[in-house]
Structure formats: structure tokens, C-alpha cells
TINU-845037 format. One record per residue (C-alpha): x, y, z. Coordinates in steps of 0.05 Angstrom, whole numbers, padded with zeros to 5 digits, always signed. Example, Ala and Ser with C-alpha at 12.3 -4.5 7.8 and 13.67 -1.06 7.14 Angstrom:
2
+00246-00090+00156/+00273-00021+00143/
END
This chain:
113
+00220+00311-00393/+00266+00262-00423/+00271+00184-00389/+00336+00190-00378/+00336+00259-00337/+00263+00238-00307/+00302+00165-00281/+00362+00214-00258/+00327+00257-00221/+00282+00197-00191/+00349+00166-00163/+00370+00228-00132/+00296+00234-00095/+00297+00163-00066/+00369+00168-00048/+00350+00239-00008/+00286+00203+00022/+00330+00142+00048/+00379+00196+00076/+00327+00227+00110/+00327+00289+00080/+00262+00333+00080/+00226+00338+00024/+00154+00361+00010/+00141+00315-00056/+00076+00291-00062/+00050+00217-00075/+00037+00232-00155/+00099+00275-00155/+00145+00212-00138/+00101+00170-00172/+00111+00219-00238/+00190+00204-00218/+00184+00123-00210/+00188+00122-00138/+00132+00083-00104/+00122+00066-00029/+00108-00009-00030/+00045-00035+00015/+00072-00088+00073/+00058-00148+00069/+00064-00194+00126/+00032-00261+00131/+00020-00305+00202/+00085-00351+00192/+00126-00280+00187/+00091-00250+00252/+00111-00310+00288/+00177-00320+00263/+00190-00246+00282/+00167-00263+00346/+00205-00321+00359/+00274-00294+00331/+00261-00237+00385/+00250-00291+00441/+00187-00260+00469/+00119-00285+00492/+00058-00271+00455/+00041-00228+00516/+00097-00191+00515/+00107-00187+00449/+00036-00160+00445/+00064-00104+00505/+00116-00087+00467/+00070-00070+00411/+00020-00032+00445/-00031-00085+00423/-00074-00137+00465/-00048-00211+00461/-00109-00231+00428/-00094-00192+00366/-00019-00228+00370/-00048-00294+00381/-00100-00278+00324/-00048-00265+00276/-00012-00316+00283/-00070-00361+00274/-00076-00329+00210/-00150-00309+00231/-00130-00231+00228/-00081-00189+00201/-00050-00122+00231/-00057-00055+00202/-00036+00009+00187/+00026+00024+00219/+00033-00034+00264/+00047-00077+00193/+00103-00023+00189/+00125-00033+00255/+00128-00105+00246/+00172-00096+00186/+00212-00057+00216/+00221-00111+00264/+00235-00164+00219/+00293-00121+00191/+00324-00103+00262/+00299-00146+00314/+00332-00102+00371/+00292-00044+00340/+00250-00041+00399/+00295-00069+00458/+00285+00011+00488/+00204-00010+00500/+00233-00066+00557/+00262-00044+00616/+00286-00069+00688/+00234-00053+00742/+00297-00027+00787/+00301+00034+00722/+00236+00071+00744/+00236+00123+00794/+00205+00105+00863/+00151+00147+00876/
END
């Protein structure tokens, strides 16, 4: 396939994939079309300025999360990192701080058993 049409074709991919379209392409099929999914990378500075621009705790911050504070208080001592999809999460936090606003609620919102 020629560079040009490959790169075309790429574009049109990752525009569908940010859209949120379905698509069934493997890892080595995007990679074959340039598209790669970057790793996070989030150091203990970031975690805590995330934190703070969200005016929370580290407990509830850590809540919020679904993780214990001693993981939250542990990376932002820089003596562990998160994982998996809780680095996602936090990136997705650093790019809308609000993203998770749904997770806090007013105790007068549950139902009274």
C-alpha cells in the first residue's frame, strides 16, 4: 500500500476512534496504519496537583477513586505509582477535573431505607 493512502486511511481510523465509532481493528492493525495508544505517564507532582485543582482531601480523593488513602498518600510521596486503568482515570482527570463530580453526592440524595 502506498504512504500516502496507508497515512489517509490512518487519519480516517483515529478520527473514527476519537468519534467513538466501533471498530474491531486490532493493536498491529493500527499500528500497520500509524496509530499508536500512548502509555500514561503520571508522576507524584501531577497526582497531587490533580488533586489539589479538584479541592479534595487525600481521603476523599482516594473515595472517589475507589482506592485506599494510603495508595494516594503513597503516590504522592513518589514512593508508588498507580496502575492500569486508575493512571487512565487520573488522566482523564487531569483533562476534566469535573469528570467525576457524579461519584460525590449529598447524604439528603439517598433513599431512606
Amino acid at each position: 500500500m502506498r504512504t500516502s493512502i496507508k497515512k489517509a486511511i490512518g487519519n480516517t481510523v483515529e478520527n473514527l476512534i476519537k468519534r467513538g465509532v466501533k471498530t474491531s481493528f486490532t493493536e498491529k492493525e493500527l499500528k500497520e496504519l500509524g496509530i499508536s495508544i500512548p502509555g500514561v505517564e503520571m508522576d507524584a507532582k501531577d497526582i497531587q496537583e490533580i488533586r489539589e485543582k479538584i479541592k479534595l482531601s487525600q481521603s476523599v480523593f482516594a473515595k472517589v477513586l475507589n482506592v485506599s488513602s494510603s495508595s494516594v498518600r503513597q503516590w504522592e510521596q513518589g514512593k508508588r505509582t498507580p496502575t492500569g486503568s486508575t493512571k487512565v482515570l487520573l488522566e482523564l482527570l487531569k483533562k476534566n477535573p469535573n469528570i467525576l463530580n457524579y461519584r460525590i453526592e449529598s447524604t439528603s440524595n439517598h433513599k431512606q431505607a
